[in-house]
N, C-alpha and C positions, 0 to 999 in steps of 0.2 A: 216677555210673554211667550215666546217659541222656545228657547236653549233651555231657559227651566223646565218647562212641560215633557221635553225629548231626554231630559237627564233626567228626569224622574219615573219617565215611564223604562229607559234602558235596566234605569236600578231594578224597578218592578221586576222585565223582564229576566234582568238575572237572578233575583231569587227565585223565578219560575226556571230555575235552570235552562235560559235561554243564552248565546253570545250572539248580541246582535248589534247595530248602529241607528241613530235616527233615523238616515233616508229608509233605508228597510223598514223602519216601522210606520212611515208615511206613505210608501208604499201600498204595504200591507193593509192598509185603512181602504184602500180604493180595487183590494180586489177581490172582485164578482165568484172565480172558480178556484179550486185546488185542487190540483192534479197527485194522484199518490201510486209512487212504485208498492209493488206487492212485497216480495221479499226481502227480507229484513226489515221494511217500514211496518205495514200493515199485521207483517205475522212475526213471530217471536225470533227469526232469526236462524234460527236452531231447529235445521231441516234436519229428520235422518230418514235414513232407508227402510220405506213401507214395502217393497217387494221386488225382486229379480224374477225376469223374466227371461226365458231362454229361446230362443227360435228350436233349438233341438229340445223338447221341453224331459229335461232329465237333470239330475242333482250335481253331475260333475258337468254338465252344461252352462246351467245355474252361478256355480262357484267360477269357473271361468269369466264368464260374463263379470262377475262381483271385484274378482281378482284380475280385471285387465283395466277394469273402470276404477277402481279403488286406486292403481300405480298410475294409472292414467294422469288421475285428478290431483296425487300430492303435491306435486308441484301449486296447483294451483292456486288462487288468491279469493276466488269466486266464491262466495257462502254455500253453496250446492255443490261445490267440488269438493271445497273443504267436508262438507257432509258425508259426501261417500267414501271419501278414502277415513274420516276420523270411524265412521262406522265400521267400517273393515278394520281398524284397530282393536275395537270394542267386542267384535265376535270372536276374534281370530287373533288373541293375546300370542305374543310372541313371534309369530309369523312374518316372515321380511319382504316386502314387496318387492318386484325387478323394478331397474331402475326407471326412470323415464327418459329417454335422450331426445334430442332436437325437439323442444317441448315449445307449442305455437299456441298461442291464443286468439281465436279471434272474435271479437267483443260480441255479444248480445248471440252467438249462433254455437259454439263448442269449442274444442281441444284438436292439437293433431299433436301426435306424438310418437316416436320409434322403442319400442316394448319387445324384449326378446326377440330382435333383428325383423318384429312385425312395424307396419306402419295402422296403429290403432286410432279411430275417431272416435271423440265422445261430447253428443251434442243433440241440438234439437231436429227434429225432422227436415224441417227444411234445408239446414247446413248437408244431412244427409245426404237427402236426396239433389244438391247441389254438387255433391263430395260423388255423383254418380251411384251412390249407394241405393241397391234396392230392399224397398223394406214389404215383406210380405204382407198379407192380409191379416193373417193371424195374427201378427206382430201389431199390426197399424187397429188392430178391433181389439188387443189387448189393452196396449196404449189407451185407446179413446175409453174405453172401461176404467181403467185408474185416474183417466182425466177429469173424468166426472164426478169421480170420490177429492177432487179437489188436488189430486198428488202431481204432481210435475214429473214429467219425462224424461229424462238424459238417454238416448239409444246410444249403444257400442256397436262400433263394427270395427272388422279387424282385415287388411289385406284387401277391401274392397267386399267385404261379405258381411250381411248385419249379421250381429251374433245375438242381438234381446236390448233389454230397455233397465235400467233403473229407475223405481219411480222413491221420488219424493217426498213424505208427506211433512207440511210446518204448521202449526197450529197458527192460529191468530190472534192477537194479543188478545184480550181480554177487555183492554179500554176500547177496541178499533169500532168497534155498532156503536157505541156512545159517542165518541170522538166526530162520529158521522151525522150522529141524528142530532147536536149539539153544532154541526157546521149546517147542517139544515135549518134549522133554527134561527141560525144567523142571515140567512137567505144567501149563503156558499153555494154553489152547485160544485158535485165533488165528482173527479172522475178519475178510473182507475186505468193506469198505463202498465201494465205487466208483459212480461218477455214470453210467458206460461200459453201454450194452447187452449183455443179460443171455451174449452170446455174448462178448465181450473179457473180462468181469466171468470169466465161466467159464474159459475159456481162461488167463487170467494165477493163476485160483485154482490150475488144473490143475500148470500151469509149476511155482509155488511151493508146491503141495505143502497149502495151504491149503481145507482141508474145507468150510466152512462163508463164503459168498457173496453178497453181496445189491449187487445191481445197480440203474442208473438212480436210485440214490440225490440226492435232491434235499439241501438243507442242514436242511430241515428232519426229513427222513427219519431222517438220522443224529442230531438230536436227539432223536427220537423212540423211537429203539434204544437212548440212553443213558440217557435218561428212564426206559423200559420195564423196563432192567436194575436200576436202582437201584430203581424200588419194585418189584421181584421179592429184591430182597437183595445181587442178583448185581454182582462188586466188576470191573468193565470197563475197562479202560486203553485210550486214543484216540490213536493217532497220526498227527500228517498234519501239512499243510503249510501250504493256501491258505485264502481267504476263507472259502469255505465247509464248511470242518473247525473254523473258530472255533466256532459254537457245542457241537457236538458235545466239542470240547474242555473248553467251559467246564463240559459238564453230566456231563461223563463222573466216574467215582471221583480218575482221576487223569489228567488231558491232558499227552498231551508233543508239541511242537511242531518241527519241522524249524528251525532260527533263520537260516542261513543262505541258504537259496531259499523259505524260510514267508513267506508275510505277516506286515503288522505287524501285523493282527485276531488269526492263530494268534500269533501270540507272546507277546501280553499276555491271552489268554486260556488257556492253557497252563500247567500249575505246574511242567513242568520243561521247559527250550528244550536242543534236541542244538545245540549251538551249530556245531560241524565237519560236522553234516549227517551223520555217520555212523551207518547205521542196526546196525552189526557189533556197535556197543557196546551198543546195549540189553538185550541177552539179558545183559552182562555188570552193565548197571545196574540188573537184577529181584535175580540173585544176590546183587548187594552190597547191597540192600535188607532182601533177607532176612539174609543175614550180619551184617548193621547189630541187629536185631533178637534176633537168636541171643547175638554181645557184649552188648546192654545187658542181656537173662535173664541171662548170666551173669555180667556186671557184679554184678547185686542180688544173686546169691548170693553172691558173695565177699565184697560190702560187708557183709550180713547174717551170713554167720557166721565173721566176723572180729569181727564186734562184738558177737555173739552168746556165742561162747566169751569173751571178753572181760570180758563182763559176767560173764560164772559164775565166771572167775577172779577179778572183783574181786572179788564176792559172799563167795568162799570167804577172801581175804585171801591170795591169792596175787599179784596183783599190785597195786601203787601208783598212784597219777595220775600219775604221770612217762612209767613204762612203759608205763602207759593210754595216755597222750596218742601214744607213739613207734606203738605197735600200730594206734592209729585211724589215726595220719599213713603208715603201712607199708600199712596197707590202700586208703587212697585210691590208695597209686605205685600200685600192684599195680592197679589201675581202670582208672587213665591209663594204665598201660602196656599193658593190655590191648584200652583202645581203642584206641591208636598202632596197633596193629597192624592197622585198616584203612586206614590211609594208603596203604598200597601194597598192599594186599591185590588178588591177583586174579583170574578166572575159573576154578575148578578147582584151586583153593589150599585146602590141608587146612583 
């Protein structure tokens, strides 16, 4: 009644281009919220560079700023790093960036790194202003201006002096307002965990429709929220992409990881990987979770009073172990057959 049910729904969810296991998907039947990183999950992935800004505001300013952050970031593995330096590829054909030496990462906050015998930061404000760096007014009113057009931040500073900001902009998938009003639906409440200042955080909550927002999220933050939820009771589903959605994933009820632009930290920390990257089907892999769940209930009923009346007939001398044995083996089809029917079961299927 249960192993057929949980192998039939796995099958289901891998032709929805899901890798998942049963307990994940038993899981996933019993939970209330789902939590979603911004970048890469909710938006396309494929940040580039919407504007440079200069503290000295001039052209060879400007290019500075682009070309310290651009050598800064090649190193890097972060979707928004990778961003700004492919972008500086793209404008600036040919051109060889300096190298990057003693090149640091540190998770969810920026870069430190040694660039023409400078020591260059390149990161979010807070990392900044923790890095002792001061960031002007103009800077900090520029900044919250492009935050609000929904772009993301990166500031440079060089030697301890900010030098201006790269902003970011990433589109948002396209399925993402559906994917939401489709987990609304389901009575999901969905909230959004991004690293982005509390004005992009807002603005992308706003876009998709997504009530509940918490911003400048570091990696540990978002373990912290997962942690929080589970000794409160509360059954939280995580989904994201990169380095630092691994642990959130791993601590969450149920993590699902992006598999094809995720990291390999989110993917092996994740119990279930979208393997196509499509975020359209998860609403449809909560539903078959639950439907998975609704078959095996009614699996144990059929199993149970099939063998139930069974028994009372044999009790009474109504029927023989022959017919016994045909009626238990009539009752397993009737199981199997009933699991079979999530194989292809799908979204809004009686």
């Amino acid at each position: 009644a249960t192993p057929t049910a949980i192998v039939a729904a796995i099958g289901n969810a891998t032709r929805s281009g899901f890798s998942s296991c049963g307990d994940a998907l038993e899981r996933l039947a019993a939970v209330t919220k789902a939590a979603f990183d911004k970048t890469g999950t909710l938006t396309e992935g494929k940040p580039e560079v919407a504007e440079v800004f200069a503290a000295e505001d001039s052209p060879k300013s400007r290019e500075e700023v682009y070309r310290l952050a651009a050598a800064a970031e090649s190193p890097s593995e972060h979707p928004l790093g990778r961003a700004i330096a492919e972008s500086w590829r793209k404008t600036h054909p040919g051109e060889d960036l300096p190298a990057a030496k003693n090149f640091e990462m540190i998770p969810g906050r920026g870069i430190r790194t040694r660039i023409d015998e400078r020591t260059v930061l390149v990161g979010s404000r807070a990392f900044m202003e923790g890095e002792g760096i001061r960031l002007s007014e103009d800077l900090l009113a520029a900044a919250r201006n492009a935050a609000r057009e929904g772009e993301t931040i990166s500031f440079v500073a060089a030697e301890g002096a900010a030098l201006g900001f790269i902003a970011l902009a990433d589109r948002l998938r396209e399925a993402a307002p559906a994917v939401i009003r489709k987990l609304d639906a389901l009575h999901v409440d969905t909230l959004l965990l991004t690293g982005d200042r509390r004005e992009a955080g807002e603005h992308a909550a706003r876009t998709l429709g997504i009530k509940e927002v918490e911003s400048e999220c570091l990696p540990e933050t978002k373990l912290a929220r997962m942690a929080e939820a589970s000794s409160r009771g509360e059954r939280i589903a995580m989904v994201g992409d990169g380095i630092n959605d691994a642990p959130a994933l791993k601590r969450a009820y149920v993590g699902i990881a992006l598999g094809g632009i995720g990291s390999d930290a989110a993917v092996e920390a994740a119990d279930i990987v979208a393997v196509s990257d499509r975020i359209d089907e998860i609403p449809h892999l909560f539903r078959l979770s639950r439907r998975m769940m609704l078959v095996i209930k009614i699996n144990l009923t059929i199993a149970m009073t099939v063998n139930f009346i069974a028994i009372v007939l044999a009790i009474g001398g109504w029927m023989g172990p022959v017919v016994g044995a045909l009626v238990h083996n009539a009752g397993s089809v009737l199981v199997i057959l009933h699991s079979a029917s999530l194989l292809r079961w799908k979204e809004g299927a009686a």
